[in-house]
C-alpha positions, 0 to 999 in steps of 0.5 A: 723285428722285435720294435715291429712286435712291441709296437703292434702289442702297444697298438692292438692294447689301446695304449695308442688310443690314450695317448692320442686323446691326451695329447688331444685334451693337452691341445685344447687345453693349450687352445684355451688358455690362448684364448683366455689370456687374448681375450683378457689382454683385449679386455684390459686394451679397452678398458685402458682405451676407455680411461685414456678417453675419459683423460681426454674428455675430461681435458677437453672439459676443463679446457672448456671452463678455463677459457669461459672463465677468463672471458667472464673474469675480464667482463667482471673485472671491465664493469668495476674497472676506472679505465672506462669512460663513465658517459652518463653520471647523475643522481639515478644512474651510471653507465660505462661506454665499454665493449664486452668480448664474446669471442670465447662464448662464441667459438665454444658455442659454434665447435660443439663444446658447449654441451659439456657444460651441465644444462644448468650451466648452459642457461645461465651462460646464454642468460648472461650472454643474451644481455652481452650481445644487447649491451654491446649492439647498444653501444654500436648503434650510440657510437654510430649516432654521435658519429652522425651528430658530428658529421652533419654538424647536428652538434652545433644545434641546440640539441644535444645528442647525449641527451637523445641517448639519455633514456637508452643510457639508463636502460643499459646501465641497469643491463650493465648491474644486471649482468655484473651481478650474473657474473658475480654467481656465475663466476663461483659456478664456473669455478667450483664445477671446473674444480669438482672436474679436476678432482674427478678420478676415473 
């Protein structure tokens, strides 16, 4: 009887009403708060996600350098190596009878991962590459016509095949300085833009 009387005192003073809207206030408050800190943890999960993209990007980059730049350091190193038969010799010229790889230059150009190289970069790498792929379609087709001199016995004849391929060796051998002497800076580009990247912080 006397709870059933101070509980009406207590509702018809409006004391009820406050309470309600503090425990209304304390509710949003508490919502708020929920939101924030979601909305704060998902901001720091995309910006982790972001750095960790960036890791592999950057990864996926140097990947990239390190793989030209061992196939331009075994061209470079094949032009200026004794290994390889020097085939023409005199006064005006020299040339090597060598076969240059393009397997890296290739499979980087037909995956995509070409672009991560600079524009700059680009160029000067099918540059060198356009020279490559002459030079070593040359040396094919001199392979396949002293082939043919032997087969059919053309050797034995006055005429001697190294002497037909006497103007083509000459234009190749100049192919030949022009490409090592692209290999020589594109060699220090590669190795100071992979540097730069290794360095790079995110």
């Amino acid at each position: 009887m006397w709870v059933s009387y101070w509980l009406d005192i207590i509702r018809d003073s409006g004391i009820v009403s406050w309470i309600e809207i503090h425990d209304g206030l304390v509710g949003g408050v508490i919502g708020a708060v929920g939101v924030i800190v979601a909305v704060l943890l998902f901001w720091k999960e995309q910006k982790n996600q972001r750095k960790r993209d960036d890791d592999e990007l950057k990864q996926t980059k140097i990947r990239c350098y390190t793989t030209i730049e061992k196939e331009l350091d075994d061209h470079f190193e094949a032009l200026n190596s004794s290994d390889f038969d020097i085939i023409q010799d005199n006064e005006d010229f020299q040339f090597r009878s060598l076969f240059l790889n393009v397997d890296a230059y290739t499979s980087l150009l037909n995956s995509g991962l070409f672009t991560h190289f600079p524009k700059f970069t680009q160029f000067a790498l099918a540059n060198l590459y356009i020279r490559i792929k002459v030079h070593n379609e040359y040396q094919i087709q001199r392979s396949m016509l002293k082939g043919n001199f032997q087969i059919n016995g053309l050797s034995n004849r006055r005429m001697d095949w190294s002497l037909i391929c006497l103007e083509g060796d000459k234009i190749m051998s100049t192919y030949q300085i022009e490409i090592l002497d692209i290999l020589d800076d594109l060699i220090d580009l590669i190795k100071v833009e992979k540097s730069n990247l290794t360095s790079m912080k995110f």
